[in-house]
C-alpha positions as a printed NumPy array, in Angstrom:
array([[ -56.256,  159.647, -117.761],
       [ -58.154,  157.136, -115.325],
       [ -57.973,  154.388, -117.614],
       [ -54.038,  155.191, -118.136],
       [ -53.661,  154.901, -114.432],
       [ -55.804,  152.079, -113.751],
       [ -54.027,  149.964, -116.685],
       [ -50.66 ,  151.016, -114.905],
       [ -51.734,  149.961, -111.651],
       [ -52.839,  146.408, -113.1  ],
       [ -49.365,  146.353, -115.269],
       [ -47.687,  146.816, -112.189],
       [ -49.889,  143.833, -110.157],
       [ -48.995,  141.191, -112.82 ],
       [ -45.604,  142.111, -112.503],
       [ -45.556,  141.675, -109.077],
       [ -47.291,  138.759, -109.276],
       [ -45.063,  136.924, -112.268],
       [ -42.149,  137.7  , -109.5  ],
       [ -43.63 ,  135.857, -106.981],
       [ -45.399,  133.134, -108.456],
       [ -43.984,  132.942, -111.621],
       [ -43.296,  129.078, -111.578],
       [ -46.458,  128.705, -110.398],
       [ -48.269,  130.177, -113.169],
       [ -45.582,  127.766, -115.333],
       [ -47.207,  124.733, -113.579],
       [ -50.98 ,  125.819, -114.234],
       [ -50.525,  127.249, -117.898],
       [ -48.365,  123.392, -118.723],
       [ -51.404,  122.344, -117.104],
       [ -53.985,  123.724, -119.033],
       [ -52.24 ,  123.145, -122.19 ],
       [ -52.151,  119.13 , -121.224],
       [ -55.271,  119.024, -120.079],
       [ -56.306,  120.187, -123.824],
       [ -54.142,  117.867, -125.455],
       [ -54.293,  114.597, -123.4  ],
       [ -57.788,  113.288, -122.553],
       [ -56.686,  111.013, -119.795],
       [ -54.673,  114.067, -117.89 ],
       [ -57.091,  115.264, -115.638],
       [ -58.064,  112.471, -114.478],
       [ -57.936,  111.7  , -110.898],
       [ -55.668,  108.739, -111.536],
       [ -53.169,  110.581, -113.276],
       [ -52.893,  113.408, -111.319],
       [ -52.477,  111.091, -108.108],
       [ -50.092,  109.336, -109.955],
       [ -47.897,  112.305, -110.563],
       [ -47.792,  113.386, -106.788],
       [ -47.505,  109.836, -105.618],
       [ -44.168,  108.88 , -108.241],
       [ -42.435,  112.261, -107.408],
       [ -42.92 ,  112.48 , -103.493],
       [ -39.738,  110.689, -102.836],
       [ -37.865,  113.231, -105.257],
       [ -39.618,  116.272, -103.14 ],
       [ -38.469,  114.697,  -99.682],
       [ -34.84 ,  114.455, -101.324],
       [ -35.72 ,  118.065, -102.881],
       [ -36.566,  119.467,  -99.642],
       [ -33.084,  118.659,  -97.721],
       [ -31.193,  120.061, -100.872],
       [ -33.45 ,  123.358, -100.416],
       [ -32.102,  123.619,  -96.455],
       [ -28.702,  122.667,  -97.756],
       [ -28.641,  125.12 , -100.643],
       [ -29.767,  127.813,  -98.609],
       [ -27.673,  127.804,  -95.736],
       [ -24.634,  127.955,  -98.996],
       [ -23.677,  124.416,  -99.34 ],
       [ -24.743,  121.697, -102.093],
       [ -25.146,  117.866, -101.448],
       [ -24.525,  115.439, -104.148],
       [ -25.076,  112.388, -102.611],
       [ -28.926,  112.489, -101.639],
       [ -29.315,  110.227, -105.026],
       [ -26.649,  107.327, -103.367],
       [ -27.881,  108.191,  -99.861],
       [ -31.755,  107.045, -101.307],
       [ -29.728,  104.285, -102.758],
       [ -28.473,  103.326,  -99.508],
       [ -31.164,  103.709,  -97.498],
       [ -33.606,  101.326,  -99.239],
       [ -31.156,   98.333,  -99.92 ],
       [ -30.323,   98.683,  -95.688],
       [ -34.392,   98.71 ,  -94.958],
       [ -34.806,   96.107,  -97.074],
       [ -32.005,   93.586,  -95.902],
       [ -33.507,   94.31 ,  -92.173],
       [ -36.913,   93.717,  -92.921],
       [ -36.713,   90.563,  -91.962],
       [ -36.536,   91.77 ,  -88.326],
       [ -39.967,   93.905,  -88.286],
       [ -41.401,   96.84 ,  -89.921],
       [ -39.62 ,   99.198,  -87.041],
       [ -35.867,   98.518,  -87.412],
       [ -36.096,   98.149,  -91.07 ],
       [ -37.291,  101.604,  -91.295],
       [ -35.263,  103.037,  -88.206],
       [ -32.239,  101.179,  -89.573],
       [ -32.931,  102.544,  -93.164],
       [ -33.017,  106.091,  -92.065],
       [ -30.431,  105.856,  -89.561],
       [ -27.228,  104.238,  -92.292],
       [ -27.76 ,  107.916,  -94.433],
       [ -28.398,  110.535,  -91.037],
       [ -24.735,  108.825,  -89.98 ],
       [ -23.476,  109.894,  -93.654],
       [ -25.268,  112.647,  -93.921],
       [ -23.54 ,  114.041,  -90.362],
       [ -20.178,  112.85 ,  -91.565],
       [ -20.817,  115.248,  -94.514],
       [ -21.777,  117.689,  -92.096],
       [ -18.115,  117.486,  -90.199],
       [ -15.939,  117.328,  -92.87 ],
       [ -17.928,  120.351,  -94.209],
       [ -17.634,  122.106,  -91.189],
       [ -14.835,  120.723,  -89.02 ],
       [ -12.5  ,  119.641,  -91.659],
       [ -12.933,  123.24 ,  -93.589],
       [ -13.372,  121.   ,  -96.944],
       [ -16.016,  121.883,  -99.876],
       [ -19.001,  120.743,  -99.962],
       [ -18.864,  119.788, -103.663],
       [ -15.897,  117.23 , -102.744],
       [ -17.372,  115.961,  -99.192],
       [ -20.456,  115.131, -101.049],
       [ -19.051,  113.63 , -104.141],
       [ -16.965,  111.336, -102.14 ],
       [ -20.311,  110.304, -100.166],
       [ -22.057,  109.872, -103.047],
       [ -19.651,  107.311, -104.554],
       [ -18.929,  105.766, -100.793],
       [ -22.554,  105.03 , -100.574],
       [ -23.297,  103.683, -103.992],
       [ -20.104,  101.266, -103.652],
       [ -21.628,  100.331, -100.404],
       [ -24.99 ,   99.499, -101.657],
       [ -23.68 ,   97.852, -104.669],
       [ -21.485,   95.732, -102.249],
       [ -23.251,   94.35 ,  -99.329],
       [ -26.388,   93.54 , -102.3  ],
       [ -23.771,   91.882, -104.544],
       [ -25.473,   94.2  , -107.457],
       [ -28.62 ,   92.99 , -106.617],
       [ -32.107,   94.009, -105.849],
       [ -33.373,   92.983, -101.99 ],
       [ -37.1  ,   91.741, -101.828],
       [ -38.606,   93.125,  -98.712],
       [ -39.789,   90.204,  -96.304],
       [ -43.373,   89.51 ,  -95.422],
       [ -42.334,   90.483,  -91.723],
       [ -42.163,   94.264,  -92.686],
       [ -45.694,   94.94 ,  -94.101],
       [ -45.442,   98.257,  -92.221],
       [ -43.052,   99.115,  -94.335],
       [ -44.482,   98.381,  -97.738],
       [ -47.424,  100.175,  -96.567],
       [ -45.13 ,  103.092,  -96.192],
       [ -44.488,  103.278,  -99.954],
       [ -47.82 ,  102.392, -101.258],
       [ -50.765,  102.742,  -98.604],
       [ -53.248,  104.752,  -98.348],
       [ -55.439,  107.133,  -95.98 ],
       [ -58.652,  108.364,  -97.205],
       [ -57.906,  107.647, -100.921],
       [ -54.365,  109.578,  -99.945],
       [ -51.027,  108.214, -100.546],
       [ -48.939,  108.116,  -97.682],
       [ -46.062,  109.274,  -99.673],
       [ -48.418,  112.557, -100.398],
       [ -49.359,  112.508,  -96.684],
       [ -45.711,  112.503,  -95.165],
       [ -44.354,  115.264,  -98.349],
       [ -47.23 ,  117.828,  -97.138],
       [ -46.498,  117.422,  -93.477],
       [ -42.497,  117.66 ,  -94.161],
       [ -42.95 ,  120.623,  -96.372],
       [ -44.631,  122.542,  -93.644],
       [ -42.987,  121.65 ,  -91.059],
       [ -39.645,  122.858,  -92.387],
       [ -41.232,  126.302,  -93.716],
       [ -42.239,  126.542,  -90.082],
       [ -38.682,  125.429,  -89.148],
       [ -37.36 ,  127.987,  -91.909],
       [ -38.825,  131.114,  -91.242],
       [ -40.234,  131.152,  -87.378],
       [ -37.322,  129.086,  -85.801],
       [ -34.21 ,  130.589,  -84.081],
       [ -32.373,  127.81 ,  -86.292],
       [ -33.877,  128.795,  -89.429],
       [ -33.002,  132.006,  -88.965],
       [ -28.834,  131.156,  -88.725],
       [ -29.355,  129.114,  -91.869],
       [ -30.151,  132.053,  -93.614],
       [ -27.379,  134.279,  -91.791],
       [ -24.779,  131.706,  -93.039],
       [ -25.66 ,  131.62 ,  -95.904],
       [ -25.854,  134.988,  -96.944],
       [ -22.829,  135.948,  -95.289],
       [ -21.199,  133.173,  -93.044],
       [ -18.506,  135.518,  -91.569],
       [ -20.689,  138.582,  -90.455],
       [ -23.353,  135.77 ,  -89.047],
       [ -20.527,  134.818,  -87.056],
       [ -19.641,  138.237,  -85.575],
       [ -23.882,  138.218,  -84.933],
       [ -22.917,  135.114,  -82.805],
       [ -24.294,  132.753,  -84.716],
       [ -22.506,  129.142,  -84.804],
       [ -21.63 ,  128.442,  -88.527],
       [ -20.227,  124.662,  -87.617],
       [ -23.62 ,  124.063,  -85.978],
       [ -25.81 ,  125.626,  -88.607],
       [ -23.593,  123.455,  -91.405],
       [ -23.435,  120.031,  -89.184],
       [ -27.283,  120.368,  -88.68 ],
       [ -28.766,  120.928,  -92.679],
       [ -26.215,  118.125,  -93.947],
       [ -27.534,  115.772,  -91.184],
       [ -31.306,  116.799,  -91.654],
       [ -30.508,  115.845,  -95.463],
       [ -28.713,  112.566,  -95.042],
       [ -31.805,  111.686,  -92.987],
       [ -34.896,  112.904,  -95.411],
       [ -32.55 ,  111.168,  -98.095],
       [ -32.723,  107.675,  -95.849],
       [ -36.617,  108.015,  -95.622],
       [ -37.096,  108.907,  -99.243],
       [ -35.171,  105.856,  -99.732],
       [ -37.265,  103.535,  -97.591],
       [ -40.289,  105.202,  -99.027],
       [ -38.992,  104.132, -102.045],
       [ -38.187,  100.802, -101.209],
       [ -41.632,  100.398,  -99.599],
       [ -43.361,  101.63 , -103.204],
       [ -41.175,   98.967, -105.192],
       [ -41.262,   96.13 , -102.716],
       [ -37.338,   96.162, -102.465],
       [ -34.107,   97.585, -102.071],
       [ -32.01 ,   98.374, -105.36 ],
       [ -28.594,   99.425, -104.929],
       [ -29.304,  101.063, -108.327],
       [ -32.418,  103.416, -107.322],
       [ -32.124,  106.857, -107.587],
       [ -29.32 ,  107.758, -110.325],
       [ -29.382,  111.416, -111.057],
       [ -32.006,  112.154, -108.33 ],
       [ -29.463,  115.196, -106.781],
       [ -29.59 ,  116.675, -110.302],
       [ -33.478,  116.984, -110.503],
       [ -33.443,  118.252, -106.409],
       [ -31.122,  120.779, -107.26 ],
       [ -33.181,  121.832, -110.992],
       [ -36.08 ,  121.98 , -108.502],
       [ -34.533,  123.794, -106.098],
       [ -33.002,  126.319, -108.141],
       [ -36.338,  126.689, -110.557],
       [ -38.068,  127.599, -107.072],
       [ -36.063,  130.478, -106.7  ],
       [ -33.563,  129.119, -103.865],
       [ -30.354,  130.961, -104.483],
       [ -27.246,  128.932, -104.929],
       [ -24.857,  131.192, -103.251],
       [ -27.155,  130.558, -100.309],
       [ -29.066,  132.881,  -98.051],
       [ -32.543,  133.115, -100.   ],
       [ -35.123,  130.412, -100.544],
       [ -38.065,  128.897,  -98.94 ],
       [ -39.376,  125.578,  -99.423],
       [ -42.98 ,  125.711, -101.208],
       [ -41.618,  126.464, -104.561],
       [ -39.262,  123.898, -104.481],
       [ -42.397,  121.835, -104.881],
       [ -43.991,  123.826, -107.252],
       [ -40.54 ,  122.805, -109.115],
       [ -40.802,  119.044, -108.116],
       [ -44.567,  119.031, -109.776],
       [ -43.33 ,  121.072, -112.82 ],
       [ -41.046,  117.789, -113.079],
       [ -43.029,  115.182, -112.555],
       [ -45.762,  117.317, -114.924],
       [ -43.151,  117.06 , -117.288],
       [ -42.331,  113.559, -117.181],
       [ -45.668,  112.655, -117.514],
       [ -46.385,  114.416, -120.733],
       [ -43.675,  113.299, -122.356],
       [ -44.955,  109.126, -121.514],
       [ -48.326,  110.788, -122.725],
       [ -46.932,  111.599, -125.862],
       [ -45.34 ,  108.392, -126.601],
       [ -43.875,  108.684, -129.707],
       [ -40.807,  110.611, -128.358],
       [ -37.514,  108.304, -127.398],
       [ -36.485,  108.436, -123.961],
       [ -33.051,  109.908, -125.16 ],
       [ -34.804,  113.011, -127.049],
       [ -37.201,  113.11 , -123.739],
       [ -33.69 ,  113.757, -121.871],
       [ -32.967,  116.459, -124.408],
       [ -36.519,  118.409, -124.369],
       [ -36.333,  117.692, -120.552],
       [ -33.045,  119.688, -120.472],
       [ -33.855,  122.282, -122.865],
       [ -37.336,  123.343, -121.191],
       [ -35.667,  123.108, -117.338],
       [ -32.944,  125.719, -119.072],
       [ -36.447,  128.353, -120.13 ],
       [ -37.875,  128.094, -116.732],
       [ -34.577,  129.358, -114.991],
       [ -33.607,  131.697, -117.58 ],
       [ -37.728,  133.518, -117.252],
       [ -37.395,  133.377, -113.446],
       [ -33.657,  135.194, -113.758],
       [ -35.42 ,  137.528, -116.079],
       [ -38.415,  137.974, -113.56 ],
       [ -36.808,  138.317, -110.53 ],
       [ -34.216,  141.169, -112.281],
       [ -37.284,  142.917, -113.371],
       [ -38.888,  143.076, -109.839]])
């Protein structure tokens, strides 16, 4: 009878814990299983490499998780990235400072134009967005005439922003750990995190709570055209130039990570930690597949698909049993 109970009682914990942690324990069993296959997996290298190539994609990630949650969706963090390296780059000539001020600044101006015509303007989301997201590629494609935009000497600062290091750390790393905590902090023990929430899980009765909704939308749209602007620099900075071209698809993969970490996307439930569990199951992902090497990049696209489709389908299954 004891050992009924006790095996009950440890039924019920792994439950529990495949609900709360259940991409997590995704990440570390892919993990294991690579680390058996590919010889050169665990190695330092490798697994800096991973963290380093994706930390742009978890900045981007991490304004799409704010956005998501308070009920909206922005598709044009991949054109904002875009945008935001090509300006940094053509102002690099003037210092390290403007190039990355100016950089950032170009998509936070988008990003709060999103933000009113969201808001203000009473229009969807999915249309602002999609109209910003083909505004800003046409503009970087534009003023670079199509092409790529070496970054001058004069902004070393800048390069060093893509591809220093402190202590043996990538900045890139450096800056997503900071960022990450800084908006779970922001999330969950700040007034405004709190009206994110409430408008997204149910904008009119947050209203009658006398919370702002206009505010609460104009402020997650503009904090995502800006983290999309420094992703882009950071970008820029890593490849030594602005390309107009950077970042296809990149609001695709935020919003697979995103949704994989268990963000809802009728809004109102989320938090930000397991969208980076979701951004490393990604870049995990890509990385075995290169390992591999015998598999096309098409077919990489398809198994790519085809395994993001599992995850979400065991977390629906996961979070209906808990």
């Amino acid at each position: 009878m004891a050992a009924t109970r006790s095996l009950a009682l440890a039924s019920k914990r792994f439950a529990k814990l495949l609900t709360s942690q259940g991409l997590l324990l995704i990440l570390l069993s892919l993990a294991v299983f690579a680390s058996f296959r590919y010889e050169t997996f665990l190695t330092p290298l490798n697994l800096m490499n991973i963290m380093r190539q994706n930390s742009m994609l978890a900045i981007v990630a991490l304004g799409m998780t704010v956005v998501i949650v308070s009920g909206g969706i922005d598709l044009s963090v991949g054109s904002l990235v875009a945008l935001g390296g090509v300006v940094a780059a053509m102002l690099a000539g003037q210092g390290s400072f403007v190039a990355i001020v100016g950089g950032i600044a170009s998509t936070t101006l988008l990003g709060l134009v999103n933000g009113l015509l969201v808001s203000r303007a009473r229009l969807q989301p999915f249309v602002v967005t999609l109209f910003t997201a083909s505004a800003a590629r046409g503009l970087a494609l534009s003023i670079t005439e199509e092409k790529s935009i070496a970054i001058s000497s004069a902004a070393s600062g800048l390069v060093w922003l893509g591809r220093g290091f402190i202590a043996s750390v990538p900045i890139p790393v450096i800056m997503v750990a900071l960022l990450y905590f800084a908006a779970w902090f922001m999330l969950h023990r700040s007034r405004l995190g709190l009206h994110i929430f409430a408008v997204g899980d149910n904008e009119e009765a947050s209203r009658l709570m006398g919370v702002n909704p206009n505010r609460v939308k104009l402020a997650v749209y503009t904090l995502s055209g800006l983290l999309s602007g420094l992703a882009g620099v950071v970008l820029a900075g890593r490849l030594g130039a602005g390309q107009p071209v950077a970042a296809f698809g990149w609001e695709t993969d935020a919003i697979a990570a995103t949704v994989m970490g268990g963000t809802f996307l009728a809004g109102g439930q989320g938090s930000v930690f397991p969208t980076l569990v979701g951004v490393l199951l990604l870049g995990m992902m890509y990385n075995l597949l290169n390992l591999e090497g015998t598999i096309t990049p098409w077919w990489q696209l398809v198994l790519r698909g085809g395994f993001l489709l599992m995850v979400v389908i065991f977390q629906q299954r996961i979070a209906q049993r808990g």
